[in-house]
C-alpha positions as CSV (number, residue, x, y, z in Angstrom):
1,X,44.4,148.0,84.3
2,X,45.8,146.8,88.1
3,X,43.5,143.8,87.4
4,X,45.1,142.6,84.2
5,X,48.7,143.3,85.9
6,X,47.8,141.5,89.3
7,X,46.5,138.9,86.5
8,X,49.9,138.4,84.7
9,X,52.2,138.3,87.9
10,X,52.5,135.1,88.3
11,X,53.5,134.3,84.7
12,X,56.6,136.0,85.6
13,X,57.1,133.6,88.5
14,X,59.9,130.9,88.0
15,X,57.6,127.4,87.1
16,X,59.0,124.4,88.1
17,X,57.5,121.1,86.9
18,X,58.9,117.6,86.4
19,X,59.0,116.7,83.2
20,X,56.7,112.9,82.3
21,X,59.9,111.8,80.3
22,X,61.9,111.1,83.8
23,X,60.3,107.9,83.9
24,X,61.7,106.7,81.0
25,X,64.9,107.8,81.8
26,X,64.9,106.1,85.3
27,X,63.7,103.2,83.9
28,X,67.0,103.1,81.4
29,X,69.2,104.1,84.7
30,X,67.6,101.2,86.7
31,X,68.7,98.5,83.8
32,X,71.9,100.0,83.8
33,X,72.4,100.0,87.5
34,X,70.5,96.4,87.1
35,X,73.2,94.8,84.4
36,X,76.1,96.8,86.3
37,X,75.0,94.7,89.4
38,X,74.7,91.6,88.5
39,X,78.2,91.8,86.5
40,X,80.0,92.8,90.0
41,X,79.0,89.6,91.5
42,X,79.0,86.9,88.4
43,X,81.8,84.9,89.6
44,X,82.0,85.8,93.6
45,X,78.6,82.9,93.7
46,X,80.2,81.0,91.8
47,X,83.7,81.0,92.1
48,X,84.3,76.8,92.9
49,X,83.1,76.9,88.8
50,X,85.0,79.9,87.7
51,X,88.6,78.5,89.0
52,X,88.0,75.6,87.5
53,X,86.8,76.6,83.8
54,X,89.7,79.1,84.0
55,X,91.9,76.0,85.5
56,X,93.3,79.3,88.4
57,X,93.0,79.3,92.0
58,X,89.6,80.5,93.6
59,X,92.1,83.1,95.2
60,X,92.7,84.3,91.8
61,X,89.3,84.3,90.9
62,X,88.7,86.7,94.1
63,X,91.4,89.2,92.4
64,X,88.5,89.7,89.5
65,X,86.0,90.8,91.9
66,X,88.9,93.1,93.6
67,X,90.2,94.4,90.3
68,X,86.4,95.6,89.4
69,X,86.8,98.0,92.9
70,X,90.0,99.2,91.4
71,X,88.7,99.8,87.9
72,X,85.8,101.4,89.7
73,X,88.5,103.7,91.3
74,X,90.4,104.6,88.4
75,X,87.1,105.4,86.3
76,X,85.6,107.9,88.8
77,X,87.6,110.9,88.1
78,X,86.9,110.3,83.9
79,X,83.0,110.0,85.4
80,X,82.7,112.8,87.1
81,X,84.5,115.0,84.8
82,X,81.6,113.3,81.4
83,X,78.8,113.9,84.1
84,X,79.7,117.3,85.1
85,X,81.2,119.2,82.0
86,X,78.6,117.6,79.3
87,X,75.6,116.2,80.9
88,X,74.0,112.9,82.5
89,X,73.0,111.3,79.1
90,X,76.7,111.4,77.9
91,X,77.8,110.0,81.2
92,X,74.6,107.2,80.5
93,X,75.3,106.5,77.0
94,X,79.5,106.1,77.6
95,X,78.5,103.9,80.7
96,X,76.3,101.6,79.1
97,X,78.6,100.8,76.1
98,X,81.8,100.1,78.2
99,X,79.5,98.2,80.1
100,X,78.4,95.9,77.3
101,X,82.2,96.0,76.1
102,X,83.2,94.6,79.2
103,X,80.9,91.7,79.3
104,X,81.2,91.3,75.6
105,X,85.3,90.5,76.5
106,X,84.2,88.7,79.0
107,X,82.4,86.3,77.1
108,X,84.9,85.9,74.9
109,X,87.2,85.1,77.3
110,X,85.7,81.4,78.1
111,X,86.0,80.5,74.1
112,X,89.7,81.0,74.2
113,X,92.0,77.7,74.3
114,X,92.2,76.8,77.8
115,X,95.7,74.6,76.9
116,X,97.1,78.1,77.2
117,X,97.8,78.9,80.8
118,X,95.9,82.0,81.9
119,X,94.9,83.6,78.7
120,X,91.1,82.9,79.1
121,X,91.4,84.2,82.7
122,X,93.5,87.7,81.8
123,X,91.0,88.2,79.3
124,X,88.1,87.9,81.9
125,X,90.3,90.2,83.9
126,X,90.4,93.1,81.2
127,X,86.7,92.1,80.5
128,X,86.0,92.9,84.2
129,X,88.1,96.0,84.4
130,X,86.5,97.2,81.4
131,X,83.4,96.5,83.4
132,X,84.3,98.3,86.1
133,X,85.3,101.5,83.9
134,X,81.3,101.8,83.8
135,X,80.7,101.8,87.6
136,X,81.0,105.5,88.1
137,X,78.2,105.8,85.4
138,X,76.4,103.8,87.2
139,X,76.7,104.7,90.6
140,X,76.6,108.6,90.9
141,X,74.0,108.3,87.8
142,X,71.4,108.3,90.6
143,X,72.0,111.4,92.7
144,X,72.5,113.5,89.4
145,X,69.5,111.9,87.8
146,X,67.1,113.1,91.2
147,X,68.5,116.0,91.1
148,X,68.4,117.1,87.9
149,X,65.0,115.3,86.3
150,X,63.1,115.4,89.7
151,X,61.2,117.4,91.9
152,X,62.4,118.2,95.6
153,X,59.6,115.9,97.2
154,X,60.6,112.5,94.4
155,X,64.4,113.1,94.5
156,X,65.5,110.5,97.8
157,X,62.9,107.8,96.3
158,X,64.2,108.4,92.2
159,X,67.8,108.0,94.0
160,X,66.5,104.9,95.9
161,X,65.1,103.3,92.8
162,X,68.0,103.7,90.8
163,X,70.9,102.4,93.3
164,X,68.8,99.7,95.2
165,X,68.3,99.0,91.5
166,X,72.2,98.0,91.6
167,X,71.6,96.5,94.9
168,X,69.0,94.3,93.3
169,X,71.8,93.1,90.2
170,X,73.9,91.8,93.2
171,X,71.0,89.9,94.2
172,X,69.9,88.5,91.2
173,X,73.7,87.5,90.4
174,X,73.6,85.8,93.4
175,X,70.6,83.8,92.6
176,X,70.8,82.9,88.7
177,X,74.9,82.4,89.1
178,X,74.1,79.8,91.1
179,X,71.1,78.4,89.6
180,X,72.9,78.2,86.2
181,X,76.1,77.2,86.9
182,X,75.2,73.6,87.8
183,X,78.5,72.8,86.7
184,X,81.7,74.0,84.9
185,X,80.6,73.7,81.6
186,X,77.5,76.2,82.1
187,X,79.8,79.2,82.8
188,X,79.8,79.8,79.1
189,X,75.8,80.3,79.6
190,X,76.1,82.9,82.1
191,X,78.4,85.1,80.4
192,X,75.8,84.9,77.2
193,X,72.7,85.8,79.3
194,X,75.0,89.1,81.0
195,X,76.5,90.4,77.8
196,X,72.6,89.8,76.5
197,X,71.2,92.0,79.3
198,X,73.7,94.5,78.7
199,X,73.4,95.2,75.4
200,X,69.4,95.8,76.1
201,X,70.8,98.5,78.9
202,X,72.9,99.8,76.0
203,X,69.9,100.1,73.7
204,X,67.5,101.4,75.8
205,X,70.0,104.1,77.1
206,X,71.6,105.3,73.4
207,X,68.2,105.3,71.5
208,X,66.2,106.3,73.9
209,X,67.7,109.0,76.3
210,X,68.1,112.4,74.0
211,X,67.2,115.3,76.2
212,X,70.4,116.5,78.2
213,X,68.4,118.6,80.7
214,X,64.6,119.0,80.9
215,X,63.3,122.1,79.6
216,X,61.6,123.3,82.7
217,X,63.7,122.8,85.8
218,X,61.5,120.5,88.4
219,X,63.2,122.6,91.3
220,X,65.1,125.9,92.3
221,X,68.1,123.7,92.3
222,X,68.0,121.9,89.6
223,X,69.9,124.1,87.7
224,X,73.0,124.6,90.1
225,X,76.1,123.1,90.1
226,X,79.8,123.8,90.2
227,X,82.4,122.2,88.1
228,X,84.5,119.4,88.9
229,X,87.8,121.0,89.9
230,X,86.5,123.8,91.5
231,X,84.3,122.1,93.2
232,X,86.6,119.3,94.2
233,X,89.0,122.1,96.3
234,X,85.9,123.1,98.4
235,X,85.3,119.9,99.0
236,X,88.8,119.1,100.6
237,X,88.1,122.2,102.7
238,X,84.2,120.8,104.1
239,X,84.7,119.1,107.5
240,X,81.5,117.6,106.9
241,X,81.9,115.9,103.4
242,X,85.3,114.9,104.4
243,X,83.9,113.5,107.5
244,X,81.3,111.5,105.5
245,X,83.6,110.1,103.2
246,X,85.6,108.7,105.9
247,X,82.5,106.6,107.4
248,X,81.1,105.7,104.1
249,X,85.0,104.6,103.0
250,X,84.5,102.0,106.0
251,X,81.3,101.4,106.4
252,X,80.6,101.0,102.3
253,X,83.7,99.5,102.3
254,X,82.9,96.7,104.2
255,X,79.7,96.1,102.6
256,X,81.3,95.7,99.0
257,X,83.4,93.0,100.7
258,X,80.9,91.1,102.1
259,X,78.9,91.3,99.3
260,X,81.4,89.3,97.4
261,X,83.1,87.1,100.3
262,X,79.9,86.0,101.7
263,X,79.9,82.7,100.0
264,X,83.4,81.7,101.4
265,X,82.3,82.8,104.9
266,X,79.9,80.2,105.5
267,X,81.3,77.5,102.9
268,X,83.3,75.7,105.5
269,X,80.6,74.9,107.7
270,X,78.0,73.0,105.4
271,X,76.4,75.8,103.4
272,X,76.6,75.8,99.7
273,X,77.1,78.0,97.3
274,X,73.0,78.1,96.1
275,X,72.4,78.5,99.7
276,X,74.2,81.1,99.9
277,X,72.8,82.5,96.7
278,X,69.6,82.2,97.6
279,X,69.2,84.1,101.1
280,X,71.9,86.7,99.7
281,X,68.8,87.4,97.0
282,X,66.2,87.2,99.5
283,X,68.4,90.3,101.5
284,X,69.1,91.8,98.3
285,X,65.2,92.1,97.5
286,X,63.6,93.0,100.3
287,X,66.5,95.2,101.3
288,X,65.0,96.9,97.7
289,X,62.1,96.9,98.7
290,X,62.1,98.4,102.0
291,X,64.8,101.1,100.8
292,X,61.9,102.6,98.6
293,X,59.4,103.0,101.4
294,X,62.4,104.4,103.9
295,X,63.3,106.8,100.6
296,X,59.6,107.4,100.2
297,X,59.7,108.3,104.1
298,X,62.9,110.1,104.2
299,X,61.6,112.4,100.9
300,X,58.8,113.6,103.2
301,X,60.4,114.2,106.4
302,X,64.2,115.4,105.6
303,X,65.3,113.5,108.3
304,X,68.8,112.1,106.4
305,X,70.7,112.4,109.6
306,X,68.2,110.2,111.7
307,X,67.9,107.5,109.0
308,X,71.5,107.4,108.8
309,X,72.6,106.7,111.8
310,X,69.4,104.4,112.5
311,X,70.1,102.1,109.9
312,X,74.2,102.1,110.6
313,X,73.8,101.4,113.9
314,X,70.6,98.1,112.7
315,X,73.2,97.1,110.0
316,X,76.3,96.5,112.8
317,X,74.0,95.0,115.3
318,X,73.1,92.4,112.3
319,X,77.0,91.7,111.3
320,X,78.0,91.4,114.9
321,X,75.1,88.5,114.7
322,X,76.3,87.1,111.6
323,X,79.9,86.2,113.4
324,X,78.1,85.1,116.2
325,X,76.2,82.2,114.4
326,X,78.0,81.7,111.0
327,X,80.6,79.1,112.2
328,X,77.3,77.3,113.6
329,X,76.3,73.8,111.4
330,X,72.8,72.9,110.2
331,X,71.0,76.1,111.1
332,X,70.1,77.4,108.1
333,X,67.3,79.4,109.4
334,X,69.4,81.0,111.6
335,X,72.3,82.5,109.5
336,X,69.7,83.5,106.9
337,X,67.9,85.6,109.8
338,X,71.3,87.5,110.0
339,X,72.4,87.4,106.7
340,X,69.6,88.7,105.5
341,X,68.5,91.1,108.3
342,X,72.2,92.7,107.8
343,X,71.6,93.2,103.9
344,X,68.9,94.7,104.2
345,X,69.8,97.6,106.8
346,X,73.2,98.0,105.1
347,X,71.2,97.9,101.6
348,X,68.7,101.1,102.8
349,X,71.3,103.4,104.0
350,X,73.1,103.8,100.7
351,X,70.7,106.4,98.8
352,X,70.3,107.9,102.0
353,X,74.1,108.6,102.7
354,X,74.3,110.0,99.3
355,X,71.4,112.3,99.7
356,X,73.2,113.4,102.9
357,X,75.9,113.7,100.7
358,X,74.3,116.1,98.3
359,X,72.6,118.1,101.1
360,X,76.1,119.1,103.3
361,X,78.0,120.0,100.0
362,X,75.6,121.9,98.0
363,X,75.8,124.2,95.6
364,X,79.0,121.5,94.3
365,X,77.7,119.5,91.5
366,X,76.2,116.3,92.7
367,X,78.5,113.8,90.0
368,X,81.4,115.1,91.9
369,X,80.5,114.6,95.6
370,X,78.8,111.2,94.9
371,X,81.3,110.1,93.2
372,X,84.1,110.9,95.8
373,X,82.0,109.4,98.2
374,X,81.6,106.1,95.8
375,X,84.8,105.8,95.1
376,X,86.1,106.0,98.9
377,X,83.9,103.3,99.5
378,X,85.1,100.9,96.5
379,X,88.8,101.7,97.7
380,X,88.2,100.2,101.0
381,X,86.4,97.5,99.8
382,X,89.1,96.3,97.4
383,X,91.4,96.7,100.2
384,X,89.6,94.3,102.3
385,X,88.5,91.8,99.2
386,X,91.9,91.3,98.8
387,X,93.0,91.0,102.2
388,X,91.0,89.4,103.8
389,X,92.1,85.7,102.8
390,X,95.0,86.9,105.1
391,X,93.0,86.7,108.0
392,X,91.9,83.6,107.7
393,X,92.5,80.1,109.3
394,X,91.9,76.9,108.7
395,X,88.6,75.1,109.9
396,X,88.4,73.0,112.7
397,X,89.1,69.4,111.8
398,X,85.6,68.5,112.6
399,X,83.6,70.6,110.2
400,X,86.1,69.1,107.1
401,X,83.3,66.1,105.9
402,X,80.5,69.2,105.7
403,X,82.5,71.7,104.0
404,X,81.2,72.9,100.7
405,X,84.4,75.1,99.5
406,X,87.1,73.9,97.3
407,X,86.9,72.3,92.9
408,X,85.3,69.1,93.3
409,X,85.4,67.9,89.9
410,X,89.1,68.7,88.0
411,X,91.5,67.8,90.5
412,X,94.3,69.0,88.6
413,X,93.5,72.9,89.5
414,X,95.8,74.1,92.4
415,X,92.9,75.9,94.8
416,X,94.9,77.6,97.5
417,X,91.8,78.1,99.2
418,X,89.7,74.7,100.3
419,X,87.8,76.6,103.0
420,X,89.1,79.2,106.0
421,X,87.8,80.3,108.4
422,X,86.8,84.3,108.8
423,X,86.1,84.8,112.4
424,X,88.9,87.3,112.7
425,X,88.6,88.8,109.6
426,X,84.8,89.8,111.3
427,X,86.2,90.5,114.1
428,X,88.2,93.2,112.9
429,X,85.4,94.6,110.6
430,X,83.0,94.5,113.5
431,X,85.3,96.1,116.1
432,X,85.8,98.8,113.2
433,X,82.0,99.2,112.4
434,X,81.3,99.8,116.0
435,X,84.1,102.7,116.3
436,X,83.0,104.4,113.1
437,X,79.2,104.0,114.0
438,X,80.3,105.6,117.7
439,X,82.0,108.3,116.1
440,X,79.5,109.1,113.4
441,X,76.8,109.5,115.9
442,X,78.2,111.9,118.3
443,X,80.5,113.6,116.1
444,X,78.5,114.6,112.7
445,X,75.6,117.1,112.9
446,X,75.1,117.4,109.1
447,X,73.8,121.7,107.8
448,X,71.2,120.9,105.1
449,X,72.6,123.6,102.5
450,X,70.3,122.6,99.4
451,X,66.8,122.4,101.2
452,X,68.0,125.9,103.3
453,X,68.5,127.1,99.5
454,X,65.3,126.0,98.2
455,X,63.4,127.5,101.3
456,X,65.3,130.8,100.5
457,X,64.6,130.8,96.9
458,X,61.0,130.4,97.6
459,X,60.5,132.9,100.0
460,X,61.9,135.6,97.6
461,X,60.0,134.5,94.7
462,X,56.7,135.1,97.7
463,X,58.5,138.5,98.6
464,X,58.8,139.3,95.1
465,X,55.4,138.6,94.3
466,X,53.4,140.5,96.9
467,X,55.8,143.9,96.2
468,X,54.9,143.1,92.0
């Protein structure tokens, strides 16, 4: 009789086990995050082009890339709100399609009669924000998706997978913008290979993500979670998140920016637009690629804090760098060393930070503090996309017969912009980056409140066991 109890005692032991269909549904995530990406960055590469077809100033065409962050803004709230009161495949399914929507505008936005001023471009505009309505989706999608789908030793490297995935779109925009775009009448081409991609993101997402939860929770805390409002007022009353959000608003922030400004910062000073497609890819990739081994690392070891301030601390080192030697001619080598060296430390810390995240607000519902923390960041970074032309001066007189900036085939476009110079728009960044990095370091000391949960769960379930 004590034999066949002792036998069935762990049959009334919680089971945890990942379910195989994850894969599937990361997969789906990653094309999301993959399309979403590259649609940030379609015209910030090629922006000479873009002002042209639309016949609007390459100023103007910067206020697309800066009305995405603001869309991104305005959709986070409607985000976390699918993601936590339904589940993450209506948040995946709704993001997809305004995702395709967007680029579906968007495309039609460059058949529209050019003879009438600024309709093609408005169009691209509401094509963009539509876009942009989707980046929520895409964005906290990762955190959620770890959490709930994976188990407590894949959850950093399922969350690196999915957002470098994003990463990755930004590179890729980089490289095939500029490598289709040849001139302005192949904008057209671009738009039909983006709104193409999407719609396979779409597809794969609707038809073939079903399951709302998995059946068997991977982890003790896969099933926890509070709800977005209530969960919202504890987190305006955690130093901790609040102090995160603060140094991801700036640090993220500036990383948006440069993500899209890139092109114009080096422009002036002989380095074209492929160029600077082509070592912002490179960054992009290998700043991928190492972000899955460091997420592979950081799943083993818990150390979020160290990683953190490791790569923060790499990543402003590299910018600081970057002003140093982007104003310098003919040394190609050289500002790729920086560029890329800075994109790929800023690149690694972002599923890291949101992890972090996670960790120092739990039991809140991951949708909500991800998305706060997104959404801080994509504020800043608007702030700056559109500021920073307001820092800028124009180029000595020397470096005028080598600059690549300004339209070069319809001279009857208006560009405001024919090449400035950013050095104290870096300036200020770096002088920022250097008190937030100073701060963060000696000032946050983060209280790992889901793993301390998890431990405690487990050693009950022990407890339990040896008194059964």
């Amino acid at each position: 009789m004590s034999g066949n109890i002792n036998d069935s005692i762990p049959l009334l032991q919680p089971i945890y086990k990942p379910h195989p269909w994850r894969w599937y549904i990361l997969t789906s995530l990653a094309l999301f995050a993959f399309s979403h990406g590259i649609n940030l960055l379609t015209f910030a590469s090629v922006y000479r082009y873009a002002s042209e077809y639309y016949q609007v100033t390459e100023i103007e065409i910067n206020y697309i890339s800066s009305i995405y962050f603001i869309g991104g803004v305005v959709g986070a709230p409607l985000g976390m709100y699918v993601m936590d009161t339904f589940s993450l495949r209506e948040a995946l399914w709704l993001g997809t399609i305004l995702n395709f929507l967007g680029t579906s505008i968007r495309l039609l936005s460059a058949y529209l009669p050019m003879n009438i001023p600024y309709l093609g471009y408005v169009t691209a505009i509401i094509g963009q924000f539509t876009i942009a309505l989707a980046q929520s989706y895409a964005l906290i999608s990762p955190a959620k998706l770890a959490s709930v789908w994976f188990a407590e030793n894949e959850r950093v490297l399922a969350n690196s997978i999915a957002t470098l995935s994003g990463v990755l779109g930004n590179g890729a925009s980089m490289l095939v913008s500029t490598a289709i775009v040849q001139s302005t009448g192949n904008l057209p081409i671009l738009l039909i290979a983006t709104t193409v991609l999407s719609f396979v993101a779409m597809a794969m997402t609707v038809f073939g993500v079903w399951k709302k939860k998995p059946t068997v929770p991977p982890s003790p805390s896969a099933e926890e979670g509070m709800k977005t409002l209530p969960g919202v007022k504890k987190l305006l009353r955690n130093w901790r998140f609040l102090f995160l959000c603060v140094v991801w608003m700036l640090q993220g922030g500036m990383g948006n920016s440069f993500l899209v400004l890139y092109p114009q910062f080096i422009c002036p000073y002989g380095y074209s637009q492929l160029y600077a497609g082509i070592i912002g890819s490179i960054g992009i990739l290998s700043g991928m690629i190492i972000g899955i081994f460091v997420g592979y690392f950081v799943d083993r070891t818990k150390w979020f804090e160290e990683v953190s301030k490791f790569t923060m601390g790499i990543s402003i080192l590299c910018s600081i760098l970057i002003l140093e030697v982007f104003r310098i001619p003919n040394q190609p080598y050289l500002v790729a060393f920086a560029e890329i060296s800075y994109a790929i430390f800023a690149i690694i810390q972002i599923p890291v930070f949101m992890e972090l995240a996670v960790e120092v607000t739990y039991p809140i519902a991951v949708a909500t503090c991800s998305g706060i923390l997104y959404t801080c960041g994509e504020l800043f970074g608007s702030v700056l996309t559109f500021s920073a032309p307001y820092f800028g001066k124009q180029p000595d007189s020397k470096y005028i017969h080598i600059s690549q900036c300004g339209v070069s085939v319809n001279t009857t476009v208006n560009s405001s912009i024919q090449g400035l110079d950013y050095t104290y728009f870096l300036y200020f960044t770096n002088a920022l980056s250097i008190a937030v990095l100073i701060v963060y370091v000696f000032g946050f000391k983060p209280k790992y409140n889901r793993i301390s949960a998890e431990r405690e769960i487990k050693r009950q379930q022990q407890v339990e066991a040896q008194v059964m």
